[in-house]
C-alpha positions in Angstrom: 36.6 17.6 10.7 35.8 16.1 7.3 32.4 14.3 6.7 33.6 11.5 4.7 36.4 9.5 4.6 37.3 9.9 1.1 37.7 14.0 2.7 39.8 12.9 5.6 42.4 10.8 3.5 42.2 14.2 0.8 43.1 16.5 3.9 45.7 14.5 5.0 47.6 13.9 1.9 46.7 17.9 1.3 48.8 18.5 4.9 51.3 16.0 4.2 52.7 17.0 0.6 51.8 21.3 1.2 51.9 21.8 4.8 55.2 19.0 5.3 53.3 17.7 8.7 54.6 14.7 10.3 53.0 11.2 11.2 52.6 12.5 14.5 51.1 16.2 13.8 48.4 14.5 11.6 47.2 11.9 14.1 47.2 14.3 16.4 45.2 17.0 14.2 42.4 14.7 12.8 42.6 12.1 15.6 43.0 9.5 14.0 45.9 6.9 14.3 49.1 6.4 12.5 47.8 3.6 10.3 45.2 5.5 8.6 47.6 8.2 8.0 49.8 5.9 6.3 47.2 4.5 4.7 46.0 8.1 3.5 49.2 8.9 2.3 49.4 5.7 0.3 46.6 6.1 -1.7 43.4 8.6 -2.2 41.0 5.3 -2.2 39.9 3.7 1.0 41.3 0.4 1.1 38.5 -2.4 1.0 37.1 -3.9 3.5 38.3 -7.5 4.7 35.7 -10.1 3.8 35.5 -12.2 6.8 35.4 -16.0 5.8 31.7 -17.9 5.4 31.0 -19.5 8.6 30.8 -23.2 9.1 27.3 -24.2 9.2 25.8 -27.9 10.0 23.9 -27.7 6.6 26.7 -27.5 4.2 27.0 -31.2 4.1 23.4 -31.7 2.8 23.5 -28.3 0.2 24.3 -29.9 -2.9 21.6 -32.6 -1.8 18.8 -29.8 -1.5 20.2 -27.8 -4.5 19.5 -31.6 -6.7 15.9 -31.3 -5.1 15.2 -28.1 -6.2 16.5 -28.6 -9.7 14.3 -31.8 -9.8 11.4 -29.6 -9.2 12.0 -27.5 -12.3 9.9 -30.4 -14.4 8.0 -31.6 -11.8 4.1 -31.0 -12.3 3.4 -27.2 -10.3 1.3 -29.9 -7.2 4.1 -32.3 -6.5 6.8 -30.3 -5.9 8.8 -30.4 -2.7 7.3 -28.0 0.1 10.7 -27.2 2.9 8.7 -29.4 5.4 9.2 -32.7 2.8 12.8 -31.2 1.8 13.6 -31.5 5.8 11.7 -35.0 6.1 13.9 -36.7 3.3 17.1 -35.4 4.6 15.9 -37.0 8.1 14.5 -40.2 6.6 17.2 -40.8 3.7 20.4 -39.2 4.6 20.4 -39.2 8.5 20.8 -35.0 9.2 19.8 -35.1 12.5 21.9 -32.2 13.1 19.7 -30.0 10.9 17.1 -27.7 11.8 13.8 -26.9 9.9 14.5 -23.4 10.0 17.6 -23.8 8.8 16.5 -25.8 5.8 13.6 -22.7 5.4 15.7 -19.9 5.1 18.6 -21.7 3.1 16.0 -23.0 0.7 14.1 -19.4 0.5 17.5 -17.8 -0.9 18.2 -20.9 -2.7 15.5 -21.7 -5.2 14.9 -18.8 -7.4 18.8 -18.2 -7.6 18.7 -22.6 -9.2 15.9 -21.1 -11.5 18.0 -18.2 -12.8 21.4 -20.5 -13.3 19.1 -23.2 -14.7 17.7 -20.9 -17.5 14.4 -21.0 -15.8 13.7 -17.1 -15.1 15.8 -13.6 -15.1 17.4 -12.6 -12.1 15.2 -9.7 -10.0 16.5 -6.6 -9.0 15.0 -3.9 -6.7 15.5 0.1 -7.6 15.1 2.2 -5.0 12.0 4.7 -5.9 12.4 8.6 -6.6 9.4 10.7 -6.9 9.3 14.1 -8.2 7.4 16.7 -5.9 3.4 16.7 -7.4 4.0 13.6 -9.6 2.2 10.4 -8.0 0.5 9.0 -5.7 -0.8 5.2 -4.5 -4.5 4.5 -3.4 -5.4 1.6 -1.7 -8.5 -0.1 0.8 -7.4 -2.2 4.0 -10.4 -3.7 6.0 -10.3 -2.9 9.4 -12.5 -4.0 12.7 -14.6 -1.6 15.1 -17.0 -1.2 17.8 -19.8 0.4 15.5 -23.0 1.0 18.0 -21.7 -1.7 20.3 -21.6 -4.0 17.7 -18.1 -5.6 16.0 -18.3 -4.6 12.5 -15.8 -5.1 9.3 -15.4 -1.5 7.8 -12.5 -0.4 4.9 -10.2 2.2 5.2 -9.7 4.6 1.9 -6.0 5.9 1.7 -4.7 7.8 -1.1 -0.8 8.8 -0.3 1.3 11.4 -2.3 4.8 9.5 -2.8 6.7 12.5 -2.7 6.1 14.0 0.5 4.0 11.0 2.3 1.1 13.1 3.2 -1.8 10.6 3.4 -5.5 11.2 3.6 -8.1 8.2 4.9 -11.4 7.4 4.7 -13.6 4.8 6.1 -16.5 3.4 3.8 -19.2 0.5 4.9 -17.9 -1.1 1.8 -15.3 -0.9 -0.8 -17.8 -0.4 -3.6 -17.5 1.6 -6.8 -19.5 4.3 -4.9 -17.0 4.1 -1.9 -14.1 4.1 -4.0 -15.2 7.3 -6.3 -16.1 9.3 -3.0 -12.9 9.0 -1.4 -11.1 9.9 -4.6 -13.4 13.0 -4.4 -12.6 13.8 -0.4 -8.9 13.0 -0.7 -8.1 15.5 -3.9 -10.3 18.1 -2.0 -7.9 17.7 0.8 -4.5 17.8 -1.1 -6.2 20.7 -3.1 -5.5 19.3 -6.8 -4.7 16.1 -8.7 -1.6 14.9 -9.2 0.6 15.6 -12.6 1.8 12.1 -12.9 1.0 8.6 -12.1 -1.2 7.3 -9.6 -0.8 3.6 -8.5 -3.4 1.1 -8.3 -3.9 -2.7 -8.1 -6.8 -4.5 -9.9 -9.5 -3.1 -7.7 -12.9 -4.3 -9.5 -13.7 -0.6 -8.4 -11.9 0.2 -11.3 -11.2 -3.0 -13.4 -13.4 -5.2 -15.1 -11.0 -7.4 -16.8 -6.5 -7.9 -16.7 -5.4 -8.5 -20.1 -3.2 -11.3 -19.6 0.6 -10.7 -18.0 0.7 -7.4 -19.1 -0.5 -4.1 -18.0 -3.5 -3.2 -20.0 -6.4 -3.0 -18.5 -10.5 -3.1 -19.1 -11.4 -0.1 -17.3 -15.0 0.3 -16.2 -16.8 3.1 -17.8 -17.5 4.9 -14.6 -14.2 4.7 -13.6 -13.0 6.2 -17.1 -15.3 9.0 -16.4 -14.2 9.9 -13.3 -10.5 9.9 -14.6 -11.1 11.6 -17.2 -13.1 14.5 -15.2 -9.8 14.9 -12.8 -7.6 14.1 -15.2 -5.9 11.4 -13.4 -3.5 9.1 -15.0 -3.8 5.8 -14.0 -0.7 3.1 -13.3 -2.3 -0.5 -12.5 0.6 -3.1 -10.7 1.3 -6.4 -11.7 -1.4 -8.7 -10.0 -1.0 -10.4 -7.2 1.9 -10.6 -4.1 4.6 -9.3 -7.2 3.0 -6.0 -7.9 2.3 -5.1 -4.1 5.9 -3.7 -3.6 5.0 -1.5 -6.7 2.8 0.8 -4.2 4.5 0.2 -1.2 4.1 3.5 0.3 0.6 3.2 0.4 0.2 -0.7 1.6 2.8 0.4 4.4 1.0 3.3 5.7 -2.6 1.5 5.8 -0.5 -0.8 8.1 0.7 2.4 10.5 -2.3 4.3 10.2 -4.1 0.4 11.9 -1.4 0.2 14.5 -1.5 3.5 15.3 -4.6 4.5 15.8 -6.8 1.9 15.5 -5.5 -0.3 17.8 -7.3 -0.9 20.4 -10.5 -1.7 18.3 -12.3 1.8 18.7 -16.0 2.2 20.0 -18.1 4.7 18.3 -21.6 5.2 17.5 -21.6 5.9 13.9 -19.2 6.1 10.8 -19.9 10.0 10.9 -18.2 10.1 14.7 -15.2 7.8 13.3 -14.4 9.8 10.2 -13.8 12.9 12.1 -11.5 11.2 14.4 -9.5 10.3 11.0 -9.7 14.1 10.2 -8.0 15.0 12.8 -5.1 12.4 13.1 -4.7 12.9 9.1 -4.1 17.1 10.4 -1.6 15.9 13.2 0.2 13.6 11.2 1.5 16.2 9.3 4.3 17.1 12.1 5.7 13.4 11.4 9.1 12.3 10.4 8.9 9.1 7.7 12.3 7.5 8.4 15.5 9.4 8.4 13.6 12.7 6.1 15.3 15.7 7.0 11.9 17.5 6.7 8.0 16.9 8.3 5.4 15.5 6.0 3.5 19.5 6.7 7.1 20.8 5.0 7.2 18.7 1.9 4.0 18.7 1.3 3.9 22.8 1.4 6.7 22.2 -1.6 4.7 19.7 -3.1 0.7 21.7 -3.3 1.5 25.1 -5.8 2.8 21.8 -8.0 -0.8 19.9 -8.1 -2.8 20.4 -11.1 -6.5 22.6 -9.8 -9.3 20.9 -9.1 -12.3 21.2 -11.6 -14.9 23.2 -10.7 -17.9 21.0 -11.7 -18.5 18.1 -9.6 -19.4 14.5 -10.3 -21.5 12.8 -8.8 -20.1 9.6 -7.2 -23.3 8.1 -6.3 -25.3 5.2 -8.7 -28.6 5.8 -9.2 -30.9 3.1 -10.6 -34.8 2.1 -11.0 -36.2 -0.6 -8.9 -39.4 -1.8 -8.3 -40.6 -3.4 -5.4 -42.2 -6.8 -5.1 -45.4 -7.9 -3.1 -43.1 -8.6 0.1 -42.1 -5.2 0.3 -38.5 -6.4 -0.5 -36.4 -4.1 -3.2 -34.5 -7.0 -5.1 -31.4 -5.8 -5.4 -27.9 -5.6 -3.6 -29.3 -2.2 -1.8 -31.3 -5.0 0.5 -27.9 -6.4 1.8 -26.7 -2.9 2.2 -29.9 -1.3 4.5 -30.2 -4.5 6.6 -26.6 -4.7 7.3 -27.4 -1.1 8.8 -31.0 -1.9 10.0 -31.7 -0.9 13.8 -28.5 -0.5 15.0 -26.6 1.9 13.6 -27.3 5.8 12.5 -26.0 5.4 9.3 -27.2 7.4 6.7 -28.4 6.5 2.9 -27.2 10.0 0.9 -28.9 11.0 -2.6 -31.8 8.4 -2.3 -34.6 9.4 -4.7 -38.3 8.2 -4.4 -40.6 8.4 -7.2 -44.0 7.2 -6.9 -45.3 5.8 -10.5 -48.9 5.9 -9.6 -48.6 10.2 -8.7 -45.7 10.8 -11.0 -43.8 12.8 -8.2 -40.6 12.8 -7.4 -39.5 13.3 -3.7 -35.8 13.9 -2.3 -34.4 12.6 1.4 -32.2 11.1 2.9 -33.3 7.9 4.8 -31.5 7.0 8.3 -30.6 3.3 8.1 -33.5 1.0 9.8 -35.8 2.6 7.7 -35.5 0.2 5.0 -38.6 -1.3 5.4 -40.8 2.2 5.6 -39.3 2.9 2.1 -40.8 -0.1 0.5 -44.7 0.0 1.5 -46.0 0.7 -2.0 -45.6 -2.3 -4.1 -45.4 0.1 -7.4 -42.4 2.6 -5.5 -39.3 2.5 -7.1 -36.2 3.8 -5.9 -32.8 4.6 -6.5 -30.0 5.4 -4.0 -26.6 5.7 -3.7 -24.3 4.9 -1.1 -24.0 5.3 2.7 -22.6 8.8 3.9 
């Protein structure tokens, strides 16, 4: 049996004109009845579709009413401009539509007024393209803040997820914060993952991570210099979207997948007793989601992405350190007066979080001592008024 209807109507005109079968034999050889064979015969193009006339609706009356609004709104100032809720009180109050619904006035007026702003000169028509991605080409990174149990207590945490476009694999993180630090160390995790970098674009919004300034409407960028480091060290090619709710279907793939990776498996809220415990429960539901369909794919995430790895560009083999290290000195309090204070109290007694790469130097010896400083001990670090000390971020 053909696939297509454009194949049926060319094997039944094949069978009619070479083979001399009747009306009859081909309805009974494709199944099919005797008006599509006639129709096949007739012509090798399916005959379009019959456009079913636009259904009466209790609105049309008051259209060309809320179209007049709308245009009125153009050169209006940007603050007095007609929200739906006053566009359905005036058709109440001045023109009696006590037939019409609110929602009705929503959704007619939410197709409506950008198509008055393209016809009054106001803006160009949008379009949508469907994206292609070449196997090893991009990827998307984004954070999404999620909610857990952390040591019995209900703490805000942020979810790292860089996605390769191609094949969909995805590989998370959760961070304390969504800090430079953060945001360079699950770069780091997520390439060593995926084994390489890859070749073409990766998408990113205006993450002060990685942005210190937007050049106006356009897509340069004022980079920070750590950031431009770390590119440059992996050779990664940044893409930055347009700011705000326009650019956000410019990395869709990523935003949608923070959302299923939260449905999924954060929800319920889950209970654990340290970052450490959590992160290995997103190491292993990273592995299984591997065996996952996206959509109507023909192959599993595991299978494209097995196409997609030999394509990566290698990893270099020096590392960089993702960590910021800085001099502080302590004051007569014992208090380090800096943003590190909001970071080890928001830790302090309750939960085992660790402090990695923290340096103390003692100015009075002039020796340098390495550890690593489980969070409540905040306080045992800053006894020496003349201590300072630089550290990192939380493992």
């Amino acid at each position: 049996m053909p696939l297509s209807k454009v194949e049926l109507y060319a094997a039944i005109r094949h069978d009619a004109r070479v083979e001399g079968l009747s009306s009859r034999a081909l309805s009974a050889k494709y199944g099919v009845g005797r008006r599509t064979v006639a129709m096949a015969v007739e012509s090798v193009w399916l005959a379009p579709r019959k456009q079913n006339p636009p259904r009466i609706s209790r609105l049309d009356p008051f259209k060309a009413t809320i179209d007049e609004i709308l245009r009125e709104d153009l050169d209006a100032p940007r603050k007095q401009r007609h929200t739906v809720k006053r566009v359905f009180d005036r058709l109440i109050d001045e023109h009696d539509a006590q037939s019409v619904t609110y929602s009705m006035v929503r959704a007619y007026i939410a197709g409506r007024r950008p198509e008055i702003r393209v016809e009054e000169g106001r803006g160009p028509p949008q379009a949508f393209v469907p994206q292609t991605h070449r196997p090893g080409d991009e990827a998307e990174v984004d954070f999404g803040d999620v909610w857990i149990h952390l040591d019995g207590v209900s703490t805000k945490v942020f979810l790292f997820s860089l996605r390769l476009s191609f094949s969909g694999k995805a590989v998370h993180k959760i961070f304390a914060s969504c800090g430079q630090e953060a945001f360079l160390e699950g770069h780091v995790h997520a390439l060593q993952v995926l084994g390489g970098v890859p070749r073409g674009k990766v998408r990113y919004d205006n993450l002060r991570a990685a942005v210190s300034q937007v050049l106006g409407r356009t897509r340069g960028r004022v980079e920070s210099d750590r950031w431009t480091a770390f590119r440059s060290h992996f050779s990664i090619n940044s893409f930055y979207c347009n700011p705000g709710i326009e650019g956000a279907h410019e990395k869709g793939g990523v935003e949608g997948q923070i959302g299923w990776f939260r449905r999924n498996h954060l929800v319920p809220v889950p209970k654990v007793a340290s970052l450490a415990e959590l992160n290995a429960m997103v190491e292993r539901w990273d592995k299984e989601a591997d065996a996952r369909r996206i959509m109507q794919r023909a192959m599993t995430i595991g299978e494209m992405f097995a196409v997609e790895r030999p394509l990566l560009v290698a990893l270099p083999e020096e590392e960089f350190e993702t960590g910021l290290v800085s001099s502080l000195r302590v004051n007569r309090y014992s208090l380090m007066l800096t943003e590190l204070r909001q970071l080890f109290s928001q830790f302090r007694g309750r939960v085992g979080a660790r402090c990695s790469r923290v340096a103390a130097r003692d100015d009075r010896r002039g020796v340098a001592a390495g550890s690593r400083v489980p969070g409540g001990s905040a306080g045992g670090l800053a006894r020496s008024d003349r201590r300072s000390v630089g550290a990192v971020s939380p493992a």
